[in-house]
C-alpha positions, 0 to 999 in steps of 0.5 A: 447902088453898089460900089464896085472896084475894078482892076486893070493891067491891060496896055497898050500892046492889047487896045481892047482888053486895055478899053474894057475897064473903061467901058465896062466902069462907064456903063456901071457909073451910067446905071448909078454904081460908084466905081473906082478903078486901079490901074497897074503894071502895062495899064498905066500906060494908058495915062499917057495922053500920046499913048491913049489917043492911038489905042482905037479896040476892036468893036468899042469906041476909041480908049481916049473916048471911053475914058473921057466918059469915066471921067465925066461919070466921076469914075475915081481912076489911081494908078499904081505909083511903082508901076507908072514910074518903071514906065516914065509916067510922070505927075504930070501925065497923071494929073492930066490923067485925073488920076491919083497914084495908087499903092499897095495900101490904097489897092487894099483900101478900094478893095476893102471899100468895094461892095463888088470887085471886077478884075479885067 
């Protein structure tokens, strides 16, 4: 099986682009790929518990349902650090998230791990 890294920066402003990645990564995780996913710029965001339970995308299921999957499929999710602190997602948001932060550094190394990258 492969190891796919998927990017996103889809927010909030668009529900169903910002679910994409999520259910995209779900279904990859389900046929038996390790996916891990970094989440930048509007997509951190989505970190924020009171900010995903209100994304519901067109002709998907709910973000915080499709999230929830990705992680009980063990979907590694980092968001970038620089990114999350512009918009006030603190530690705590993250870890709740079950999310690691992300940098430049680590973006390199998934993307250097990946065997295929997805950018949504």
């Amino acid at each position: 099986m492969a190891k796919i890294f998927m990017k996103s920066s889809w927010g909030s402003d668009d529900p169903t682009r910002a679910a994409m990645v999520f259910g995209h990564s779900a279904a990859l995780a389900k046929a038996g790929h390790q996916v891990r996913m970094f989440l930048l710029g509007e997509a951190s965001v989505l970190a924020r518990k009171a900010i995903r339970d209100q994304l519901f995308p067109v002709g998907w299921p709910a973000l915080a349902e499709q999230w929830q999957a990705c992680v009980e499929l063990g979907v590694a999710i980092e968001v970038c650090d620089a990114c999350r602190i512009a918009r006030g997602i603190s530690d705590q948001d993250l870890v709740d998230f079950r999310a690691t932060v992300g940098s430049p550094a680590t973006l390199v190394s998934g993307i250097e791990w990946a065997d295929k990258i997805i950018a949504e």
